[in-house]
C-alpha positions as CSV (number, residue, x, y, z in Angstrom):
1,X,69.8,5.4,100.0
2,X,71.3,7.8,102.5
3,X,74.7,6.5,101.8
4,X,74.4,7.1,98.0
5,X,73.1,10.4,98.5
6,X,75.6,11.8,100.8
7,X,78.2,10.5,98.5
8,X,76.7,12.0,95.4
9,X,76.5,15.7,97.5
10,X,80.1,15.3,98.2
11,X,80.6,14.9,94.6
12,X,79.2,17.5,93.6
13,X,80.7,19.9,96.4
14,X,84.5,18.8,95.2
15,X,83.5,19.3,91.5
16,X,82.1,23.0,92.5
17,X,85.6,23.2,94.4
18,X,88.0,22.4,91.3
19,X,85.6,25.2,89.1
20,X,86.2,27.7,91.0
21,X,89.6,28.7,91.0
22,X,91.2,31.3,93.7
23,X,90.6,35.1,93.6
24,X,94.3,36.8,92.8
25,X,94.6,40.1,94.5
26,X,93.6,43.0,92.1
27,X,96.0,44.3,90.2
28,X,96.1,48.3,90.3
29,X,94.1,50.0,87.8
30,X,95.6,50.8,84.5
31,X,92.9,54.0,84.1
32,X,93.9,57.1,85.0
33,X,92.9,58.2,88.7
34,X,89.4,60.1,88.7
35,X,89.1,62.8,87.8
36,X,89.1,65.8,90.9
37,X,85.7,67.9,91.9
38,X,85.2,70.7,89.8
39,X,85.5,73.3,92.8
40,X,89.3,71.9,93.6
41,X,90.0,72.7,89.5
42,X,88.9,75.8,89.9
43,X,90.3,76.6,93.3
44,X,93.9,75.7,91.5
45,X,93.1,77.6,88.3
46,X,92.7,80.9,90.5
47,X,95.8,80.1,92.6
48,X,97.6,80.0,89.1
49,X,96.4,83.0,87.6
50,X,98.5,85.7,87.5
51,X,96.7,89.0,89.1
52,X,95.4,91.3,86.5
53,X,96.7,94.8,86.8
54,X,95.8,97.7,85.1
55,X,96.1,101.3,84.4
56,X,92.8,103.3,84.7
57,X,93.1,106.8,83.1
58,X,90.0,109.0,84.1
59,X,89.1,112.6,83.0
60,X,87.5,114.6,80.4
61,X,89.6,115.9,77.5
62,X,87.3,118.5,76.5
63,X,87.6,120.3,80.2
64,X,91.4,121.5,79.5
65,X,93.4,120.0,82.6
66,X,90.6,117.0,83.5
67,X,92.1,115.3,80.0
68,X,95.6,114.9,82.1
69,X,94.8,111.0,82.8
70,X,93.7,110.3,79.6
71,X,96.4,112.1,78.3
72,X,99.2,109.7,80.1
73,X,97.7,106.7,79.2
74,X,99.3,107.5,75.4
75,X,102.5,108.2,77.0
76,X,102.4,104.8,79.5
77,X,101.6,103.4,75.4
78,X,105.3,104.3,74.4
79,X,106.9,103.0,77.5
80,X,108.7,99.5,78.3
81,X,105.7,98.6,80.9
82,X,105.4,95.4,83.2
83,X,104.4,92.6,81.8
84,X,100.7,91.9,81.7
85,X,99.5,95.4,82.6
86,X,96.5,97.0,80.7
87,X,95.8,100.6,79.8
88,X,92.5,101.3,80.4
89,X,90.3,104.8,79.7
90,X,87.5,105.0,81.6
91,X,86.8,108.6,80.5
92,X,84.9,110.5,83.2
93,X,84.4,107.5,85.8
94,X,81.3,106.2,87.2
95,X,79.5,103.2,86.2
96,X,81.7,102.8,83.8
97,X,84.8,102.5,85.9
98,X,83.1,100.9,88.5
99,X,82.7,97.6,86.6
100,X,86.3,98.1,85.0
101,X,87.2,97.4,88.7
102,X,85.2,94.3,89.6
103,X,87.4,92.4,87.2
104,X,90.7,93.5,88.1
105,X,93.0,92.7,91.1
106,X,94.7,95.7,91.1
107,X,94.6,99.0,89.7
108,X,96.4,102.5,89.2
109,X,94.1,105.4,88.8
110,X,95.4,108.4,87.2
111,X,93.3,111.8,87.4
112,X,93.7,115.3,88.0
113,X,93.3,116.0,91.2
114,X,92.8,119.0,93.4
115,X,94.4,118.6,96.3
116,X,96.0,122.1,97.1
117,X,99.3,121.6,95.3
118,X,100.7,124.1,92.8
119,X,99.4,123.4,89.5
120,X,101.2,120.3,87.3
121,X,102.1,118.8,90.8
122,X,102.4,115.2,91.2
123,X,101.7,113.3,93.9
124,X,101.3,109.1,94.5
125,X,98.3,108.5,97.4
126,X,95.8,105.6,98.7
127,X,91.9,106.0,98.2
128,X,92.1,106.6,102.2
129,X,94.8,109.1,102.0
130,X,92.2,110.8,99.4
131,X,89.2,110.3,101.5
132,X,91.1,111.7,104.6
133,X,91.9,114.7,102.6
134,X,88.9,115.4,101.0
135,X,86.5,115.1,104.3
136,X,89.3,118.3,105.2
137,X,87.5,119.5,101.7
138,X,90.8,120.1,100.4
139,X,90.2,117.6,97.6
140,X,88.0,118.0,94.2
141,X,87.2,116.5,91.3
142,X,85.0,116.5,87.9
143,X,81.6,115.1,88.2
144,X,82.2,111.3,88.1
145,X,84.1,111.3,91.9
146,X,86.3,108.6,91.5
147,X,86.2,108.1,95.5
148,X,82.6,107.6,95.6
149,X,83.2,105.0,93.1
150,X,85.7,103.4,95.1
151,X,83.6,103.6,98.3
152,X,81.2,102.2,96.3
153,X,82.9,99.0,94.9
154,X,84.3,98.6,98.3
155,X,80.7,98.2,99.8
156,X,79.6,96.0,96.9
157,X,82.6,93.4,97.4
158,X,84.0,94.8,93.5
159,X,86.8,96.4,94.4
160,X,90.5,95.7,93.6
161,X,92.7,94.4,97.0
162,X,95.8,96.7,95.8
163,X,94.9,100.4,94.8
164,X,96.5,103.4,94.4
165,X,95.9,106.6,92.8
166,X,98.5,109.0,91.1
167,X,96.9,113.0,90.7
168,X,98.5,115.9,89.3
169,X,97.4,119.0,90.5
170,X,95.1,120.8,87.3
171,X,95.2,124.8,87.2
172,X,92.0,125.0,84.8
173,X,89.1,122.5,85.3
174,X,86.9,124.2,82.2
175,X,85.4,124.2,78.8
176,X,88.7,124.0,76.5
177,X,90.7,121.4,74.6
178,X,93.8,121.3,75.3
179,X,96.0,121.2,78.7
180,X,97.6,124.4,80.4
181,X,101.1,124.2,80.2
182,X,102.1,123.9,83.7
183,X,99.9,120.1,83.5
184,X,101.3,119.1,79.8
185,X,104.9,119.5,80.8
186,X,104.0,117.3,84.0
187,X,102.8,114.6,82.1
188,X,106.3,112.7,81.8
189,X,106.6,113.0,85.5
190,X,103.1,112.0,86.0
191,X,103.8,108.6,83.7
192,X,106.6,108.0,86.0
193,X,104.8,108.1,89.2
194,X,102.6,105.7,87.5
195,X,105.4,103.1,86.7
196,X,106.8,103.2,89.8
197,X,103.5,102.2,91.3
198,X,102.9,99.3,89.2
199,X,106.5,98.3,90.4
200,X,104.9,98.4,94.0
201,X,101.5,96.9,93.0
202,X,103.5,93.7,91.3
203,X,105.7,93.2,94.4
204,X,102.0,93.0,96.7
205,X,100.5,91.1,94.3
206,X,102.7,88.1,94.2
């Protein structure tokens, strides 16, 4: 009886033997590879993105020489610009420009700006050039003080990496429409201070 088992268990181990044939190696998957986490997408999409510059015109038309960077925004509008740069009027600042910053990278602000010079004056400065100037309170502006707003996007993590601000000097900062003519016939030479910023902002920015 032992004898018949045994020999009927090692039947049944070599049929189990011949049914089961060898395991090939796995061939490679024909699907694609999975897909990455979201967070490396994302971290690849911002690499690609090409920085958003913009210019940022700021002043009141109604207060004569204040309208001077809302003014050169139209004449920017007729010129061969850098690809990829917006025009934006933020009209007399504040809240208003402060969020226009948060979504940029970098920015040129244009304004009249009293900073001693002779009236229709140009000049190209950083917001700590301005801030260095006006603690010598050499420097004023209308009521929406674009440096505060800076100082304030700074603080709240909203402000652009690259900034820079081109001012012309105003001779009237009052109730009138219309510029004084010292600041209108400065307005070509104000658009090209502008250009040539966005020239240097491009070259940072890559």
């Amino acid at each position: 009886m032992y004898r018949v088992a045994r020999k009927r268990k090692a039947t049944a181990a070599s049929a189990s033997k011949r049914r089961k044939k060898p395991r090939r190696a796995s061939a490679k998957p024909t699907c694609a590879p999975a897909a990455k986490p979201a967070a490396n997408v994302e971290a690849r999409h911002r690499a690609k993105r090409r920085p958003r510059v913009a210019v940022v015109g700021v002043g009141n038309p109604l207060m004569c020489d204040d309208g001077a960077g809302i003014e050169v925004l139209e004449a920017l509008r007729k010129m061969t610009l850098l690809a990829g740069v917006d025009i934006l009027d933020c009209g007399t600042g504040g809240m208003v420009l402060l969020h226009t910053l948060a979504d940029l990278d970098a920015v040129v602000i244009v304004d009249a700006v009293n900073f001693g010079g002779n009236p229709g004056e140009v000049k190209t400065f950083s917001p700590d050039d301005a801030v260095s100037v006006k603690e010598l309170k050499r420097l004023t502006l209308h009521e929406g003080d674009v440096f505060e707003t800076l100082v304030l996007a700074r603080r709240l993590g909203q402000c652009p990496k690259k900034v820079v601000i081109c001012a012309i000097q105003p001779r009237r900062i009052e109730p009138r429409q219309g510029m004084t003519r010292e600041v209108e016939e400065s307005i070509p030479e104000l658009a090209s201070h502008v250009r040539r910023a966005l020239k240097g902002l491009f070259k940072r920015s890559r």
